[in-house]
C-alpha positions in Angstrom: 60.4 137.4 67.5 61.0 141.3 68.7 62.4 142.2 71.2 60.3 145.0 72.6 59.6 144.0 76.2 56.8 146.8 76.5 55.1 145.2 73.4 55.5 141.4 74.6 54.2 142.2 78.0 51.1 144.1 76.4 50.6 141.0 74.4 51.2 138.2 77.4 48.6 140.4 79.4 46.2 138.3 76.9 47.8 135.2 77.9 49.4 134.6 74.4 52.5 132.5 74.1 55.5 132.8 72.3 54.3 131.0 69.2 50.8 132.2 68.9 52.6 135.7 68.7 55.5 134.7 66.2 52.4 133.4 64.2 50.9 136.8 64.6 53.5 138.7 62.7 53.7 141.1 64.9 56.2 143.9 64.9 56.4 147.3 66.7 55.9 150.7 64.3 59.2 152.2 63.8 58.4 155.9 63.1 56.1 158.0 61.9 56.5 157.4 58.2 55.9 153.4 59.2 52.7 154.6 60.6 51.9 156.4 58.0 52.5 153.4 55.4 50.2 151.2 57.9 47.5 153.4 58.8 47.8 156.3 56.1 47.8 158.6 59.1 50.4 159.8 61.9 48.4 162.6 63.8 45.6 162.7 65.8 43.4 165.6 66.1 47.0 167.8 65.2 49.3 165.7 67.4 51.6 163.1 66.5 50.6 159.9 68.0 53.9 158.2 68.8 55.2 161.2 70.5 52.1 160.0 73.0 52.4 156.6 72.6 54.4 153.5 71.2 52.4 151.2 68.9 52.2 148.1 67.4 51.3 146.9 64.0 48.8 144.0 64.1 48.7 142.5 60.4 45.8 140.7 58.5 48.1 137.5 56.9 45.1 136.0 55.1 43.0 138.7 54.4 42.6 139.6 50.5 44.5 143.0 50.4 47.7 144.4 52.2 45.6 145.3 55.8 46.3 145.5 59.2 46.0 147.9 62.5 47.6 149.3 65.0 47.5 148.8 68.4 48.1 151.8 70.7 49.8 151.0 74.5 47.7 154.2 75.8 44.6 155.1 74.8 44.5 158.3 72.6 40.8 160.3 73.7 39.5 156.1 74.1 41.1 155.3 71.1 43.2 151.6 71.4 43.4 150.8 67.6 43.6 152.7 64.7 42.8 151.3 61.2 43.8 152.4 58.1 42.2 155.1 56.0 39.8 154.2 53.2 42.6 155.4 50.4 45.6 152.6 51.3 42.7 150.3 51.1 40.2 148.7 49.1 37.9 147.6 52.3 38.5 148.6 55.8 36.5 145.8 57.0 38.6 142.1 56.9 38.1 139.2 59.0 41.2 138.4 61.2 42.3 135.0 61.5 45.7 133.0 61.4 47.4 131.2 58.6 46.9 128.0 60.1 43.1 128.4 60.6 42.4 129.4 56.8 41.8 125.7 55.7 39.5 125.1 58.7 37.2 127.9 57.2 36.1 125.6 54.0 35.6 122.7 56.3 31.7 122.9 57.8 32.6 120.0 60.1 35.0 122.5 62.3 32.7 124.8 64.5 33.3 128.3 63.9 34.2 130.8 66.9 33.4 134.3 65.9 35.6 136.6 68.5 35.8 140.3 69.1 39.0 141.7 68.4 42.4 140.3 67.1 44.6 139.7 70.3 41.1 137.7 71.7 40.8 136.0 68.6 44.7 134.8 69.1 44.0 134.0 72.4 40.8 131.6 71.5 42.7 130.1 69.0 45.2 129.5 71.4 43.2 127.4 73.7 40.8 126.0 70.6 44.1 124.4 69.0 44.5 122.0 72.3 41.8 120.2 71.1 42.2 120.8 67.4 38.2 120.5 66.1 37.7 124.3 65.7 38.0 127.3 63.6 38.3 130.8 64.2 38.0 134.5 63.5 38.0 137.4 64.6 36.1 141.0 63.9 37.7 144.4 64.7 34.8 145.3 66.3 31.6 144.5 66.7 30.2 146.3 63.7 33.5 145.5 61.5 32.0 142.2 60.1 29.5 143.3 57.5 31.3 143.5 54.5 34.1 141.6 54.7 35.7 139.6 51.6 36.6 136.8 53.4 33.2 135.4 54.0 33.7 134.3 50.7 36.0 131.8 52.0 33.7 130.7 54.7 31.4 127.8 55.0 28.4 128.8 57.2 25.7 126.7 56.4 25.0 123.6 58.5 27.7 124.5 60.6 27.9 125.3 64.8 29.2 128.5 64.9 29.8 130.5 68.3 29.7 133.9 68.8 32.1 135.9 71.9 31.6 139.3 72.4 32.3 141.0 75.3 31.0 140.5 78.3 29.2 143.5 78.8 27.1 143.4 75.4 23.5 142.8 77.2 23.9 146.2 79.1 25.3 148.0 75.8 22.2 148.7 73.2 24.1 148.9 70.2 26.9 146.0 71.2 23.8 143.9 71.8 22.1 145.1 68.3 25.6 144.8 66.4 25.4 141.1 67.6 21.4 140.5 67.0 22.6 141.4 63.3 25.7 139.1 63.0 23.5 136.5 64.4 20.6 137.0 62.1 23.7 137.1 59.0 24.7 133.6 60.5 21.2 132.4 60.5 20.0 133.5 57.1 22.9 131.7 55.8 21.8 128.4 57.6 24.3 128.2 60.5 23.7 126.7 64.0 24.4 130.0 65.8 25.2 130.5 69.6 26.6 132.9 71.6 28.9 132.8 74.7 28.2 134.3 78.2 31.0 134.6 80.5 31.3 136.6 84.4 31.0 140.3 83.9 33.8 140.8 86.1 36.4 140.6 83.1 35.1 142.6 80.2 37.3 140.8 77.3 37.4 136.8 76.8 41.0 136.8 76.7 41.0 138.6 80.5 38.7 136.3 81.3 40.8 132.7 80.2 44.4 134.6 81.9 42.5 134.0 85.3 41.5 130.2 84.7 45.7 129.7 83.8 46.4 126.2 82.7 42.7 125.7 82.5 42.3 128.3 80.6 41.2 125.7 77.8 38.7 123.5 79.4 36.7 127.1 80.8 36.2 128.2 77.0 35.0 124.8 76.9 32.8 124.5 79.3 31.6 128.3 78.2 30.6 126.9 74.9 28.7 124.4 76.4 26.4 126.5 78.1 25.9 128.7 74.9 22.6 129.7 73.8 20.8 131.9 71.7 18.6 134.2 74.6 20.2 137.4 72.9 16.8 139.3 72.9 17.2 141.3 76.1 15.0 144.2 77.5 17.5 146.8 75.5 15.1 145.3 72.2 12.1 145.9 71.6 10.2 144.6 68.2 10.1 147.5 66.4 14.0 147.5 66.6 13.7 143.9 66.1 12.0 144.7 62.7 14.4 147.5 61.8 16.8 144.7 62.3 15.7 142.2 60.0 14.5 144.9 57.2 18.5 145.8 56.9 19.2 141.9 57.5 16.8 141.7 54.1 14.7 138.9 56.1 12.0 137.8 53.9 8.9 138.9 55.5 6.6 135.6 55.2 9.2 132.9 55.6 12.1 134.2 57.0 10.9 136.6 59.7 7.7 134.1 60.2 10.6 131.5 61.0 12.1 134.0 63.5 8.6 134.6 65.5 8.2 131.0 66.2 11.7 129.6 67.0 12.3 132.6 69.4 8.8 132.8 70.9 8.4 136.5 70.2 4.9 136.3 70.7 5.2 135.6 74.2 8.1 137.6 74.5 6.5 141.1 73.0 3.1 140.4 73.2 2.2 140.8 70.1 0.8 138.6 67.1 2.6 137.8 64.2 0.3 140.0 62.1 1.2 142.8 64.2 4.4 141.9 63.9 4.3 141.4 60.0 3.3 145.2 59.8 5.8 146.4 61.4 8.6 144.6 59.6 7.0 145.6 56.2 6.7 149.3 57.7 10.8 148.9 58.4 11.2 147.7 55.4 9.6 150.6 53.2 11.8 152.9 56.0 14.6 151.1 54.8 13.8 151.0 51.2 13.6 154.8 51.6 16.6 155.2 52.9 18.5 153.0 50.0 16.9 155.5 47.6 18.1 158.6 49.4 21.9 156.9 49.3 21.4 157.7 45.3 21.6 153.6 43.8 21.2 153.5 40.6 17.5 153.0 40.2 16.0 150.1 37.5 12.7 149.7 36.3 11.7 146.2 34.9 8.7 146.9 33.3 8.8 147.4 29.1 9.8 150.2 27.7 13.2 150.7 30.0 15.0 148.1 28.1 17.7 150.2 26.8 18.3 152.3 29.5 18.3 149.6 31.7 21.5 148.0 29.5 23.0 151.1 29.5 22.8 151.1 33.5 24.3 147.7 34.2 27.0 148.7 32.1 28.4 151.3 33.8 27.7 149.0 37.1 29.3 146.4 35.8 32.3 148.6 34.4 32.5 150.7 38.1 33.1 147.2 40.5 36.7 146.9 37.8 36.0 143.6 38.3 34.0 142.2 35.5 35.3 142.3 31.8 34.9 141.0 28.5 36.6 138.0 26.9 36.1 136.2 23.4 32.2 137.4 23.2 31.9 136.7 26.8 31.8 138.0 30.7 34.1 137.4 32.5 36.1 137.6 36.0 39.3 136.6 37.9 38.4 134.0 40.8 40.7 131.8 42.9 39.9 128.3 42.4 40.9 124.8 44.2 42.9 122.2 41.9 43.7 118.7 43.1 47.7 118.1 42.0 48.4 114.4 40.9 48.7 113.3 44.7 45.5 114.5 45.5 46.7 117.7 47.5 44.8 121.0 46.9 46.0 124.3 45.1 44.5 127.3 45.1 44.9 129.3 41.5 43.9 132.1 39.8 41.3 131.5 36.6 39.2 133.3 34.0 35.7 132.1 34.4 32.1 133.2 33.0 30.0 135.3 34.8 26.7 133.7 35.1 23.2 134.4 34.9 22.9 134.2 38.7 26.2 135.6 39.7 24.3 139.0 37.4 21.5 138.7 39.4 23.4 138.6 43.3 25.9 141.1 42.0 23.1 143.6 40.7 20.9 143.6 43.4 23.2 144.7 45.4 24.3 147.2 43.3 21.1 149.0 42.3 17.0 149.2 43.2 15.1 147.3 41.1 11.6 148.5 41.1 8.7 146.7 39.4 4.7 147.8 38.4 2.3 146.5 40.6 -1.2 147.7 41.6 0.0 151.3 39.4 2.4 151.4 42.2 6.5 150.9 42.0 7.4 148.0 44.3 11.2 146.9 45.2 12.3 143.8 43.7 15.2 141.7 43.0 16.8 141.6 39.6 15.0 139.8 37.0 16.2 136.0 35.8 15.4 137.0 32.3 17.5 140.6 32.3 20.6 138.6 33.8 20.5 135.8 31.2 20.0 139.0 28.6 23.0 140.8 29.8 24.8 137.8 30.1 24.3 136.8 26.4 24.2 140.5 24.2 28.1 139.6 23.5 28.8 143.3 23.5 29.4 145.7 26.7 30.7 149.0 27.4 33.2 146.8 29.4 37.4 146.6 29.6 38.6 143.9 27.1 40.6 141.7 29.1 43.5 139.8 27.5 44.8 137.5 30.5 45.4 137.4 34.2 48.7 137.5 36.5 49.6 136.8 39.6 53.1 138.4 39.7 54.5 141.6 38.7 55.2 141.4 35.0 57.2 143.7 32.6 55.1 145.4 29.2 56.8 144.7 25.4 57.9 148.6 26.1 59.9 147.3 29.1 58.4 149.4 31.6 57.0 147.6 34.8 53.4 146.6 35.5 53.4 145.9 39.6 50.3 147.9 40.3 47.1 145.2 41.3 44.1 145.6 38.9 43.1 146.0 36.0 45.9 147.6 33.5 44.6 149.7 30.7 48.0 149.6 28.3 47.8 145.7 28.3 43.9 144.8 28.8 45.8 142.7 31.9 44.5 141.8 35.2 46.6 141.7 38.3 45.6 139.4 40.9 47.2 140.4 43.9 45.8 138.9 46.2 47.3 140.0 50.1 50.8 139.9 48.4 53.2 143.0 49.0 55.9 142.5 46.1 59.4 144.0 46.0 60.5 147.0 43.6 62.3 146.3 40.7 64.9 149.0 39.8 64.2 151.2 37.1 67.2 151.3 36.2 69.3 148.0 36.9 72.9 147.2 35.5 75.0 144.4 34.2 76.6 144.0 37.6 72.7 143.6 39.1 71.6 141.4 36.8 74.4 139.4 37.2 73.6 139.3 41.0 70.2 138.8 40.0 71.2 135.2 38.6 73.1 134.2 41.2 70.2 134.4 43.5 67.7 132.8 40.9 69.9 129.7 40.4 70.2 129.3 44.7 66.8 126.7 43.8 68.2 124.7 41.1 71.6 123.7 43.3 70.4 119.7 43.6 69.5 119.2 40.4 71.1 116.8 38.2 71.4 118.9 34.9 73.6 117.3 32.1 74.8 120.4 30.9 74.6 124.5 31.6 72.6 124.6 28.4 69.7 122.9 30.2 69.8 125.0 33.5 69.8 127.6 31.4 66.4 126.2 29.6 65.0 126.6 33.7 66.1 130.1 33.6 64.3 131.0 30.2 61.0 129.5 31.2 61.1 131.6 34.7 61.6 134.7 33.0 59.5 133.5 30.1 56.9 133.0 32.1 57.0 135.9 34.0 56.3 138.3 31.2 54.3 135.6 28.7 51.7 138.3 28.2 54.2 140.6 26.7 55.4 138.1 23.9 54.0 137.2 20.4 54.9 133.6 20.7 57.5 131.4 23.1 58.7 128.0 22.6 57.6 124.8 24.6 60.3 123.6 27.2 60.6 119.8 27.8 62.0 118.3 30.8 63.4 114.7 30.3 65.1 111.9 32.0 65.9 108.6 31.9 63.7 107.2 35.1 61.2 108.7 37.4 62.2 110.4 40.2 65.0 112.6 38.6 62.9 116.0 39.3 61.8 116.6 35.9 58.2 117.6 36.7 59.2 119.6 39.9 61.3 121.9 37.5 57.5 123.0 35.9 55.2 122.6 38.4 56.7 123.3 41.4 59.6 125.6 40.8 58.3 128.1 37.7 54.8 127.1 39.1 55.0 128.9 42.7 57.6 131.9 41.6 55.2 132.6 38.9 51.6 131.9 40.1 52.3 131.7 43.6 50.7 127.9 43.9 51.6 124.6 42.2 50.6 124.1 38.4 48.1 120.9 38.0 49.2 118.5 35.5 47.3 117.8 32.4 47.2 114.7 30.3 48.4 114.5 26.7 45.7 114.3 23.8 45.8 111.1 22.3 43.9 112.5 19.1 43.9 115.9 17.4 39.9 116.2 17.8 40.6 115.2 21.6 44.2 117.9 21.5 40.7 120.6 20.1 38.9 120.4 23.0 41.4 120.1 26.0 43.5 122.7 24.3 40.5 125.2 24.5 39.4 124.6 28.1 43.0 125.0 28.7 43.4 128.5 27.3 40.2 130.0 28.4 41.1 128.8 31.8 43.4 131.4 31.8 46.1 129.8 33.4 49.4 131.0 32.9 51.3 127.8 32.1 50.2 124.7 30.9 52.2 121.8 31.5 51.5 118.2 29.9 52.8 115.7 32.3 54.4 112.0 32.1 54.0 111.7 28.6 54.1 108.5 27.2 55.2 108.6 23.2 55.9 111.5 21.5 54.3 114.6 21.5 53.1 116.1 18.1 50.0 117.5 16.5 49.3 120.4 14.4 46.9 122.0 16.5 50.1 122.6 19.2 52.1 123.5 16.7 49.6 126.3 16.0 49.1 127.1 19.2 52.9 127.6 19.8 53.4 129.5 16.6 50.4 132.0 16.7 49.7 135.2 18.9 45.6 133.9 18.7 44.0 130.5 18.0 40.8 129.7 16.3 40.8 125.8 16.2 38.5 124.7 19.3 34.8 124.5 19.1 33.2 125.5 22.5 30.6 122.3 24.1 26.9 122.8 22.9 27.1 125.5 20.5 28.8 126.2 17.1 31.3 129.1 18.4 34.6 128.8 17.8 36.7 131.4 19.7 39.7 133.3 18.9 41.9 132.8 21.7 44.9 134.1 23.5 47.8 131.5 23.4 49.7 133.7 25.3 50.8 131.0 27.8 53.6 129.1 28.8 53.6 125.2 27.6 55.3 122.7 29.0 55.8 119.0 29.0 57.8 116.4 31.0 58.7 112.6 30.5 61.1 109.9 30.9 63.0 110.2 27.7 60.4 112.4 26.1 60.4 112.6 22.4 59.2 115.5 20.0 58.0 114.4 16.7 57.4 116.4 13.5 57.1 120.1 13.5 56.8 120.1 17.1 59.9 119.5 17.4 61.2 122.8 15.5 59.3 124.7 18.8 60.9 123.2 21.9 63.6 123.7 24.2 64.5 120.7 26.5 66.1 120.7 29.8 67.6 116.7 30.2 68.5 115.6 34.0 70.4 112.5 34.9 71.0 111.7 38.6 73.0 108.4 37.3 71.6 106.4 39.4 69.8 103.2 40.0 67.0 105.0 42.6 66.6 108.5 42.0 64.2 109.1 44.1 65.9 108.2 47.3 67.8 111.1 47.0 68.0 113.5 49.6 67.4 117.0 49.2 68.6 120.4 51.6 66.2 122.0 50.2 62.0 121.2 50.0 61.0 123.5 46.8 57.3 123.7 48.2 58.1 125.4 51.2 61.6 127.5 50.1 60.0 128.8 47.1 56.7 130.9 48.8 59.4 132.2 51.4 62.1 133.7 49.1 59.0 133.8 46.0 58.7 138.0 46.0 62.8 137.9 46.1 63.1 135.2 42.9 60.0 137.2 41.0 62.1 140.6 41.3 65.6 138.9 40.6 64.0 137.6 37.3 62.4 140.6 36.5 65.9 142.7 36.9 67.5 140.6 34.6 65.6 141.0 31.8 64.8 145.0 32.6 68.4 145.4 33.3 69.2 143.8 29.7 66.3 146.1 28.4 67.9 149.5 29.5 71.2 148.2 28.1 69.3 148.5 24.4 69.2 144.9 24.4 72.3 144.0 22.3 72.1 141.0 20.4 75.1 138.3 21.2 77.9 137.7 18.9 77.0 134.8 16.2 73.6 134.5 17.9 71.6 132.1 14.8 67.6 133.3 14.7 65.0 131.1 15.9 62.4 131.7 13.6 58.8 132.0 14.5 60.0 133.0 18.5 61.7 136.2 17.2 60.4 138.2 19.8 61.6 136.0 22.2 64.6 135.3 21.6 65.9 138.7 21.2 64.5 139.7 24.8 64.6 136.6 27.2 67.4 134.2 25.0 69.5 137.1 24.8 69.1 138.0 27.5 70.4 135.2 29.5 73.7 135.2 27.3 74.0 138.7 27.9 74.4 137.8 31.8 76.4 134.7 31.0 74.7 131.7 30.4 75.1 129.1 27.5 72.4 129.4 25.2 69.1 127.6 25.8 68.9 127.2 22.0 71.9 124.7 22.1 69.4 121.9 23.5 67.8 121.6 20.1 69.9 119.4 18.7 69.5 116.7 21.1 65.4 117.3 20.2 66.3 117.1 16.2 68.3 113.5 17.4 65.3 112.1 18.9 62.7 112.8 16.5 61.7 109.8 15.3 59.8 111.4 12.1 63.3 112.8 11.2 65.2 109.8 12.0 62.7 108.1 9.8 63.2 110.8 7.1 66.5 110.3 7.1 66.7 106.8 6.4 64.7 106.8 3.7 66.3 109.9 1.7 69.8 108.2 2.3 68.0 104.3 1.0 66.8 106.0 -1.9 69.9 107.5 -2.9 72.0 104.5 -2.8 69.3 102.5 -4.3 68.0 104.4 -7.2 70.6 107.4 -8.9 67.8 108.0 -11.2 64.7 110.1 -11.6 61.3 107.6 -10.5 57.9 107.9 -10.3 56.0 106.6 -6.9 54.8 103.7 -8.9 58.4 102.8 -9.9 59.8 103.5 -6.3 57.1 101.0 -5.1 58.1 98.2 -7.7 61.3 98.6 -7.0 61.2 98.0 -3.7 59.8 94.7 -3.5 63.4 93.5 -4.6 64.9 95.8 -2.2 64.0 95.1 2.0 66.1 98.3 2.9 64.1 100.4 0.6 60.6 98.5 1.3 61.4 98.7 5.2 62.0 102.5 4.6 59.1 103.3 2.6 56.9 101.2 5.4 57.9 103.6 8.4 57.1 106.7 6.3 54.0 106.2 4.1 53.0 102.9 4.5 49.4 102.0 6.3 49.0 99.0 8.1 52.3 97.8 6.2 51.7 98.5 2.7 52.6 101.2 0.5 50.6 102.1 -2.3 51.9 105.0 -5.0 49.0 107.1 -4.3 49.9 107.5 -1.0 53.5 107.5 -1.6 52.7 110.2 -4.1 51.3 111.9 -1.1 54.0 111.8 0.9 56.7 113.0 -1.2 54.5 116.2 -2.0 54.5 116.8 1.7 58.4 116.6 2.2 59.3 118.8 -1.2 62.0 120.9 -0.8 62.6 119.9 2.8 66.4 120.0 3.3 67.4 117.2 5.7 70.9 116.0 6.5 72.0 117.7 3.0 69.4 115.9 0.8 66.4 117.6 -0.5 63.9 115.8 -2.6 62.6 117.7 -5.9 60.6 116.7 -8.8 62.2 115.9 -12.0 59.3 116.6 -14.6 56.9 113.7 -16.0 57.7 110.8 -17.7 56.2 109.5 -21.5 52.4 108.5 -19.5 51.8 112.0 -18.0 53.2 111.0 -14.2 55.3 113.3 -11.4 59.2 112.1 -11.7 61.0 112.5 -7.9 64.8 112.6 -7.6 66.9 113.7 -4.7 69.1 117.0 -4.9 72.1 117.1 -2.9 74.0 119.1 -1.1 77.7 118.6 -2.0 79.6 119.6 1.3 77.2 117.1 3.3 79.0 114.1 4.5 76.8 111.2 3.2 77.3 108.3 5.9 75.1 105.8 4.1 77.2 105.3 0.7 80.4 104.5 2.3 
C-alpha cells in the first residue's frame, strides 16, 4: 500500500481500513502527464490542477474498459472528482464495485446496495462483508448510472435491492428526481426496490457509519431495515412524475397504471388515473419530440420502405463496431460462463449469433420506428418480422469477421495487433475487456528474446518433463497460440503420461489457457464416431474459441475429419442442426489433447507434437507445488503474453533465419519456419524431435509394420490377395498379421484385402514399400514388396 499519509488520512476520514483500500487499488497521481493518461486532462479553466492540489487516482477494477477518476484533496471551483474525457474512453459512465463483489452481482439471492460514490461504496462494502449476504455498487453520481455496461452483469429481477443517496436528496429537486428514475429503472426490471434514510446531520453514508465506530455495521443494518419506498416528496409533482416515466419508457396502460395504484398517487395528487393517463401520453409525445430533434435514424414499417429500411439497419448495425458477419451469419463477441470438469465456472470469450430479439432490443434503441395508424405516424418498437428478416438476408454491408482474441497477437507481416476492436487488415476482433497490456518492442533483439524465455519458462519449473524437447513443445503451443490467427495450419500437441496426476492437462488448460485467453479452457470429450467427430467439431469452431483441447482420452485418437481440420486453412465437413447448410469454417485454432499414455493412430499421427511427463512416482498427485498456476498466471499473464510475443517478433526482425539442418514438416510450413524456428533460434531443442516417440506408439504403424516384414519372410514372390489369403491359413504369423490390418470381425477376405493394399501403395514404412507387380494368367492385381536396400530388416535375421 502507498505511503502517502495525506492520501490515507483522506481515505480513513471514510472509515476504510487498510484492506478495503489495498483492495481499492488506489495510488496517488504522480504528475501531470499521469493525470493526463487518467483523466485526458491536466488543467482546469487554464490552470494546472496539481499545482492546486494533490490527487488521487480511484480505479474501476471490474468495469469493461481501462476507467477510473480522480479524486481531488481540495475542491477546484466545487469540483472533488474529475473523470475522464469522452476520447480515452468508450463510456464515461461505469458502475464501481470491488473484485470480490463481482460474483455476488449474478447471484439474485444477495441483496443489492446501490451507493453514491466510490469511497461510500468501499465503505458499505466494508461493513456489508461482516455479515457476508450482500452485494454492492456504487454510481459516480447520482445521474452516472444510466448507461452503464455493467448492468449487463447484474441480476435485478426478484431481487431486494437498496438504494443510499445522500442524505440530503429530499430537499435537492434533481437528487431526488435522479433517484425517482434509478428507482423506476430498478422497478421496470422487477426488483424489490428501497431506499435508505439516514440523520441529515452527516451528508454522506460513509460520515455517517465513522460516528457509529465499531457499530458502524449493525447502524447500516438497522438503516436498511427501516427502508421504504416514500420517495415522492413535495419537490414532485405528477406532471414531473409523467415526464419521468415517458424517459423511463413506462408503458402507459400497464406499467404506469401499476405505478398509480401501488404508490397511491391518486390520493397523493388528487387526481384520477385518466387524468393522469393524459398526462403521461402528453410526456411521452414531448419526449418522442425530443428523440426526433436528437436526429435517430428514423424507420417506417409500413410497405413500400423495405429497401431503405435494410439499407438503414446496416449502417446501424455497422456504426455500434460490434456486430459482424460470419459464415452467412450475424454475429458478435460475448463473454460467456463455462463449467470446467470440477464444476467451477469460467468466464470466456465466444462468437455467437445475433438473434431475432437481440435485432429488435438493439434497434429500438438505436433508431424511431414509426408505424401508420389512423393516417397518422405513431412510435413503435421494431417489428418481429423485420428482425427475423435482417437476421436471415445472409448478406450485410457489415465487417467480415474471421475470429476473436483476447490477447495482443502479432499479423503474418509481423507487425503487432494490441489495439482492442475490431482490426480491419485481419477481419480480427479484440476483446479487451478492462485489460491494460504491456508494449512489445518494435524492435527486440536476440539478447531480449533470450530474456524473454527465461521469464516464460519461470511457470513450467515443477514440471516433470522427460526431455527439453517436450518443454519446448509447452513453449511452441504458447506462442502458437498466441498468434493462431496469423497461421495457415499448426500441428496438434499432446500431453501424455503414465498416471493421473502428473499435470498433463494443467499444461493446456490452465497454463496456455489463462496466458492466452485470460480464463481456463473447458475440456471437451473425444468423438467416438466420425459422424459424432462432424458435429462436435463444428460447434467447436464456430464457438470461436481459441483452443480446443480433447481431454482424458481413452484409446487413440484418429479420424479423417481432424486430420482435415489440422491440415486445412477452412473446413467444409459439418452440417449445421435443422437445416442443410454446411459451413466453411475457420480452423484457425489451436487443438489439443491429453491422456495417460495417449496414442495417435493413422494420419493423425503425422500432425502432432507430444509433450511426455513422468514424476516417477507411485502418487503423483500428492506432490507439492510452490507455485498454484491458477492464481500466478493472471498476476504475471500481461508479462508472459509480451515475453512470448518478443520472441517470435524479435526472431521476425532478425529475417527469420532458418536453423542449420532444420528437416521440413510438411503441411505446417508456415509454422514451422516462424514459431519452430523460432524457438531454436533462442536455444531450445526442437519440438519436432517428439515425433518419433508419436511414430513408436502408433499402433496402425506398428501394425503396418508387422505385416510388411511377415510378408517378406513369408512370400519372396509376387501374389494376388486371393493367394496371400490361402497362404495364410498354413501360416499363423501371416494369418495373425493380416487379421490386425484388414480383417473384420476376424476374417479376411481378398476383396477386402484387395482393398487394403490399394490404400497403403507406395507407402514407404521402415524401408519396405508395397507395389503392384502386373496381373497374373486370370486378369487379377499381383502385389510384391520393394525394398529399400540400406534399411536394416530386423525380422529376417
Amino acid at each position: 500500500m502507498f505511503q502517502d499519509n495525506v492520501i490515507l488520512e483522506d481515505l480513513r476520514r471514510s472509515g476504510l481500513d487498510k484492506e478495503i483500500i489495498e483492495e481499492m487499488a488506489i495510488r496517488p497521481i504522480k504528475d501531470r502527464e499521469d493525470l493526463k493518461e487518467c483523466v485526458g486532462l491536466a488543467t482546469k479553466d487554464g490552470q494546472s490542477i496539481l499545482q492546486a492540489t494533490q490527487a488521487y487516482y480511484l480505479p474501476y477494477l471490474c468495469a469493461t474498459e481501462k476507467f477510473g477518476r480522480v479524486k481531488l484533496l481540495h475542491a477546484l471551483d466545487g469540483q472533488k472528482y474529475i473523470s475522464p474525457v469522452s476520447n480515452i474512453c468508450e463510456n464515461n459512465k461505469h458502475l464501481y464495485f470491488l473484485e470480490k463483489e463481482a460474483e455476488k452481482l449474478s447471484k439474485s439471492h444477495f441483496p443489492l446496495v446501490i451507493v453514491e460514490g466510490e469511497k461510500k461504496a468501499a465503505k458499505v462494502t466494508q461493513e456489508l462483508r461482516k455479515s457476508g449476504n450482500f452485494a454492492v455498487v456504487g454510481i459516480a453520481g447520482v445521474d452516472m448510472w444510466n448507461g452503464c455496461p455493467e448492468w449487463s452483469k447484474v441480476v435485478v429481477s426478484c431481487r431486494d435491492i437498496y438504494i443510499i443517496f445522500d442524505s440530503d436528496w429530499k430537499t435537492k429537486p434533481n437528487v431526488q428526481i435522479a433517484l425517482i428514475k434509478l428507482f423506476l429503472f430498478l422497478k421496470r426490471k422487477k426488483g424489490n426496490v428501497k431506499v435508505v434514510s439516514f440523520d441529515t446531520k452527516n451528508k454522506g453514508i460513509d460520515d455517517h457509519l465513522v460516528c457509529f465506530g465499531a457499530k458502524a455495521g449493525d447502524e447500516l443494518l438497522s438503516l436498511m431495515q427501516k427502508a421504504g419506498n416514500e420517495i415522492w416528496g413535495d419537490n414532485i409533482n405528477y406532471y414531473k412524475l409523467s415526464e419521468i416515466l415517458a424517459e423511463s419508457k413506462y408503458s402507459v396502460d400497464v406499467d404506469c397504471k401499476a405505478v398509480f395504484e401501488e404508490y397511491r398517487l391518486k390520493d397523493k395528487y388528487s387526481i384520477s388515473f385518466s387524468t393522469f393517463k393524459s398526462t403521461v401520453k402528453k410526456a411521452y409525445a414531448d419526449f418522442f419530440a425530443k428523440e426526433m430533434a436528437e436526429k435517430k435514424p428514423v424507420i417506417k414499417t409500413d410497405g413500400g420502405f423495405l429497401t431503405e429500411n435494410l439499407r438503414k439497419v446496416d449502417a446501424i448495425l455497422r456504426e455500434t463496431g460490434e456486430i459482424f458477419q460470419q459464415n452467412r451469419r450475424l454475429v458478435r463477441a460475448v463473454q460467456v460462463v463455462e463449467n470446467l470438469k470440477d464444476g467451477r465456472p469460467t468466464n470466456t470469450w465466444a462468437i455467437q449469433p445475433v438473434s431475432s430479439y437481440y435485432i429488435m432490443k438493439l434497434l429500438s434503441e438505436k433508431a424511431i420506428f414509426l408505424r401508420l395508424s389512423n393516417d397518422e405516424w405513431k412510435k413503435t418498437d421494431c417489428p418481429k418480422l423485420l428482425a427475423d428478416l435482417i437476421v436471415n438476408k445472409e448478406e450485410w454491408d457489415l465487417p467480415h469477421l474471421t475470429g476473436i482474441i483476447t490477447a495482443p497477437t502479432l499479423r503474418e507481416d509481423g507487425s503487432i495487433l494490441d489495439k482492442a476492436g475490431y482490426d480491419e487488415m485481419t477481419g480480427l476482433y479484440f476483446c479487451c475487456e478492462n485489460e491494460d497490456f504491456l508494449p512489445v518492442k518494435e524492435m527486440p533483439t536476440l539478447e531480449d528474446a533470450k530474456k524473454a524465455l527465461e521469464n516464460l519458462k519461470a511457470p513450467l519449473a515443477e514440471f516433470p518433463f522427460v526431455s527439453e524437447k517436450d518443454r519446448s513443445v509447452v513453449i511452441s503451443m504458447i506462442l502458437t497460440t498466441l498468434i493462431r490467427k496469423s497461421l495457415y495450419t499448426s500441428p496438434m500437441f499432446g500431453f501424455t503420461a503414465p498416471k493421473m496426476g502428473t499435470g498433463k492437462s494443467l499444461l493446456p488448460m490452465v497454463l496456455v489457457g489463462m496466458i492466452a485467453t485470460g480464463s481456463e479452457v473447458s475440456p471437451r470429450n473425444n468423438p467416438k464416431t466420425e459422424e459424432e467427430a462432424e458435429k462436435k467439431y463444428l460447434s467447436f469452431l464456430m464457438s470461436g474459441s481459441p483452443i480446443i483441447c480433447i481431454d482424458n482420452v481413452e484409446g487413440a485418437i484418429q479420424g479423417e475429419n481432424l486430420c482435415s481440420i489440422l491440415t486445412g486453412d477452412k473446413w467444409e465437413g459439418g452440417r449445421l442442426l435443422g437445416s442443410n447448410q454446411m459451413p466453411k469454417v475457420s480452423t484457425r485454432v489451436t487443438w489439443a489433447a491429453t491422456g495417460n499414455n495417449l496414442v495417435f493412430r493413422k494420419d493423425v499421427s503425422t500432425r502432432v507434437l507430444l509433450c511426455s511427463l513422468d514424476a516417477e512416482c507411485e502418487r503423483p498427485e500428492e506432490r507439492e507445488f510452490k507455485i498454484d498456476l491458477r492464481s500466478w498466471i493472471p498476476k504475471h499473464r500481461k508479462e508472459l503474453i509480451r515475453d512470448a510475443l518478443t520472441i517470435l517478433r524479435a526472431f521476425h526482425i532478425a529475417g527469420r533465419p532458418k536453423p542449420d539442418g532444420l528437416k521440413a514438416f510438411g503441411r505446417f510450413e508456415a509454422w514451422s519456419e516462424w514459431v519452430r524456428s523460432a524457438i531454436i533460434w533462442v536455444g531450445m531443442e526442437d519440438p519436432c524431435a517428439t515425433r518419433d516417440e508419436i511414430e513408436k506408439n502408433d499402433t496402425a504403424r506398428i501394425e503396418l509394420k508387422s505385416f510388411l516384414s511377415v510378408w517378406m519372410a513369408s512370400i519372396p514372390d509376387p501374389v494376388t490377395s486371393k493367394r496371400m489369403v490361402e497362404l495364410a491359413e498354413t501360416n499363423k504369423d501371416l494369418k495373425c498379421v493380416l487379421s490386425e490390418v484388414a480383417g473384420k470381425k476376424g476374417e479376411v477376405t481378398p476383396k477386402a484385402l484387395s482393398y487394403f493394399l490399394r490404400s497403403i501403395k507406395g507407402r514407404w514404412e521402415d524401408g519396405m514399400c508395397v507395389r503392384e507387380a502386373g496381373v497374373d494368367r486370370v486378369g487379377f492385381m499381383q502385389w510384391k514388396i520393394e525394398c529399400n536396400m540400406n534399411a536394416n530388416f530386423a525380422c529376417l535375421s
